[in-house]
C-alpha positions, 0 to 999 in steps of 0.5 A: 866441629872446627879447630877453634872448639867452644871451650866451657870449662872455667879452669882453662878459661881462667888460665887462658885468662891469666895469660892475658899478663903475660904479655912481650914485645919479643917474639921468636920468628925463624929461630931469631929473637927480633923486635916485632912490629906493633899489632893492633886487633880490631872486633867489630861486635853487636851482641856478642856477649856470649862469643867474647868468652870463647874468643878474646882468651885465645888472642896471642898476646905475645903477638898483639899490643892493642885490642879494638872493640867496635861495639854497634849499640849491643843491647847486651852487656857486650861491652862490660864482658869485653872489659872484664876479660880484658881489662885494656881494651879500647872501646869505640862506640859506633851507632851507625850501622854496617860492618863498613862502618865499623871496620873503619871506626877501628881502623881510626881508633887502631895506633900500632904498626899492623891492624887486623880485622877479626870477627867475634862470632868464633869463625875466625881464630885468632890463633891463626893471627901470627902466621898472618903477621909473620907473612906481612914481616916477610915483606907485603903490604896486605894478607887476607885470609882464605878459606878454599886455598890449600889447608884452608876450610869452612863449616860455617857456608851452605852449598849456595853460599859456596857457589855464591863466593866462587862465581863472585870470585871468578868475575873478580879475577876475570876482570883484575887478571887474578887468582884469589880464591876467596873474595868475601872472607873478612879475616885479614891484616895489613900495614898501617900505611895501606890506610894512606891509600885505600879510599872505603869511606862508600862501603858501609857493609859486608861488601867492603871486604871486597873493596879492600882487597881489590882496591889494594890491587889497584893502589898496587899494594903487595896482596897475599893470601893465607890459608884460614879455618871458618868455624861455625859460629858459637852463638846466636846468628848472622847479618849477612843476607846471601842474596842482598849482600851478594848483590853488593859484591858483584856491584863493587867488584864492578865499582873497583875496575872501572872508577876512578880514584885519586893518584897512587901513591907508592908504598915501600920499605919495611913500613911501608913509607911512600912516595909523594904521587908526584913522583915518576918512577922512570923519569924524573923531571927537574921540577918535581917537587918531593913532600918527603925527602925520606921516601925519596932517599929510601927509594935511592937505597934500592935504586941503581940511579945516580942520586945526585940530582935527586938528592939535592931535589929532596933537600930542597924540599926539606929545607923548604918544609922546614924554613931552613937556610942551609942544609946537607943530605948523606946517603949511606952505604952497608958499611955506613960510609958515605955513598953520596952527599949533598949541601946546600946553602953556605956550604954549596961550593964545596961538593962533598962532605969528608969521609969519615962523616960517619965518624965525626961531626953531628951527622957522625953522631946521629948516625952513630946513636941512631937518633935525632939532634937539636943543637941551639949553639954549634959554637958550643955543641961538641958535636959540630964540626968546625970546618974550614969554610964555617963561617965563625962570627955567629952561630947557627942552630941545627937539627939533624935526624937519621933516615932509616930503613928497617933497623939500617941508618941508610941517610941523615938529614941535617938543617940549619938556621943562622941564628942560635935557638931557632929550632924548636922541639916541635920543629924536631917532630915535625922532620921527625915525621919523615924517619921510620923508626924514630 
């Protein structure tokens, strides 16, 4: 009936099962051994304690690190089959009603890297999940599935349903200047900082599909399709009611195009960090203030502009962020030498810092460990660079973290107070916050 077949026998499920245990943070993606991005699985259930044996058993668990139940009040023991065959999963408990609703309970609930939406019902098979997050590693932002692009499917939609979906699909490109292929289809995975820029807290059933994908277009978020295989459902029947939810897609397909949100804000990077929405692409004012001196030196990375200015604009930021009395910005080539620099504070008049940053001093040593530092004394931390223009009759307290991109230390953002034991391990998390992979 479709790929992903009901399986009964007990022997494979209790081999499916045990594999449950198996689980690694190494996955093997184009013949490379790499680190893979977190992955959290979210299932919106009501009633499905018949589906959930002949779903959760063929979840990749090389692949995913979390899996989400958002249970809608089941009157069945959806909950306790859910435990039992899968003994980690979170639960979250929803007694309000709509899919909406649910998909952004687990949304909140979800802690990894990636968050994917899979229905429990067998019409989505989570085999199907690596190829989505192999698509979101290999640089956007969102993939939805779909059933009507090439090697995608469907055994589960009438002809009027058919017709339904491509009519609401047409409206949809018409208006947005796209192609997709299919609007309504809930299967999907994106980056967690999506969730940063879409505003879905006013679609509380079918219809916030959707909204997500063609908000995602408006927040100019990268938006991919792949190709999926709709199965009929394995039991019992489904909530969407053709006409009425229709309805509501047509209605929030007009919503998307002609209201107003809130400012973009700009996602880029391999995790997507973004831009304060103050920020201007092409030209930037004196005034512009950044809240996050990482996004700013991320964008500069990518950039051909002269980031002189624009360093020393972040710096100021951080250092006002963080109550700090001096400071000094590096922004670092390929090879990990210094391509620009900027200081702050005690050390303004001298324009640069020597040239084997990366080799010495606590910069040197963060850049180096690719970690953060908190230096109560730098009269005695050995990794504090005594220079000529130090002021040596007191000592200062220092923090300092690499600015990465990916697994690259491109920058190290380095504070200082002119007192020893000033900074504070909450301190270190707070600067820590605008650092990936830290």
């Amino acid at each position: 009936m479709t790929p992903f077949s009901k399986v009964t026998t007990s022997a494979v499920m209790k081999s499916t099962i045990e594999s449950f245990y198996s689980v690694t943070q190494k996955t093997v993606w184009d013949d490379r051994t790499i680190d893979r991005p977190t992955v959290s699985v979210v299932i919106p259930t009501l009633n499905e304690a018949k589906n959930l044996p002949l779903v959760l058993p063929f979840l990749p668990t090389d692949w995913i690190d979390e899996v989400i139940i958002v249970d809608g009040r089941s009157t069945d023991n959806t909950v306790e089959v859910a435990r039992q065959l899968f003994p980690s999963v979170k639960i979250v408990m929803e007694s309000r009603k709509g899919k909406g609703v649910a998909m952004r309970a687990g949304y909140q609930a979800s802690s990894c890297d990636i968050i994917v939406l899979l229905d429990a019902d067998g019409s989505n098979d989570p085999r199907e999940i690596p190829r989505f997050v192999k698509r979101l590693m290999e640089g956007v932002d969102m993939v939805k599935g779909s059933r009507f692009s090439v090697s995608g499917g469907t055994t589960d939609m009438t002809f009027v349903r058919k017709m339904g979906n491509a009519g609401l699909a047409l409206a949809a490109n018409m208006l947005f200047s796209q192609k997709y292929t299919d609007l309504c289809y809930g299967f999907h995975a994106f980056w967690r900082h999506c969730l940063d820029v879409l505003e879905l807290e006013q679609y509380d059933g079918f219809e916030i599909d959707t909204a997500l994908y063609l908000q995602a277009l408006r927040k100019n978020l990268r938006v991919v399709e792949e190709p999926s295989f709709e199965g009929e459902r394995f039991y019992g029947s489904s909530n969407l009611n053709a006409i009425k939810d229709g309805i509501r897609v047509l209605k929030t397909i007009f919503r998307e195009r002609f209201v107003r949100y809130s400012a973009v804000q700009h996602p880029i990077g391999f995790r997507g960090q973004k831009f304060a929405s103050s920020l201007d692409y092409v030209n930037f004012a004196p005034a512009t203030s950044f809240d996050n001196p990482f996004t700013l030196i991320q964008f500069l990375a990518f950039s051909g502009r002269d980031p002189k200015s624009l360093l020393k604009l972040a710096l100021n930021a951080a250092l006002e962020n963080l109550d700090a009395s001096y400071g000094s910005l590096v922004l670092l080539d390929e090879t990990g030498n210094i391509r620009e620099s900027c200081l702050v504070g005690e050390s303004a008049n001298h324009s640069s810092l020597p040239a084997d940053v990366n080799l010495n001093g606590l910069a040197g040593w963060v850049a180096r460990n690719r970690q953060p530092a908190l230096v109560a004394n730098t009269s005695e931390d050995p990794r504090w660079l005594q220079r000529e223009y130090n002021d040596h009759k007191y000592s200062k307290s220092a923090i300092s973290i690499p600015l990465m991109l990916g697994n690259h230390v491109i920058g190290v953002l380095t504070l200082t107070r002119p007192q020893e034991k000033q900074f504070t391990e909450s301190d270190l998390i707070s600067v820590q916050r605008v650092a990936i992979g830290v």
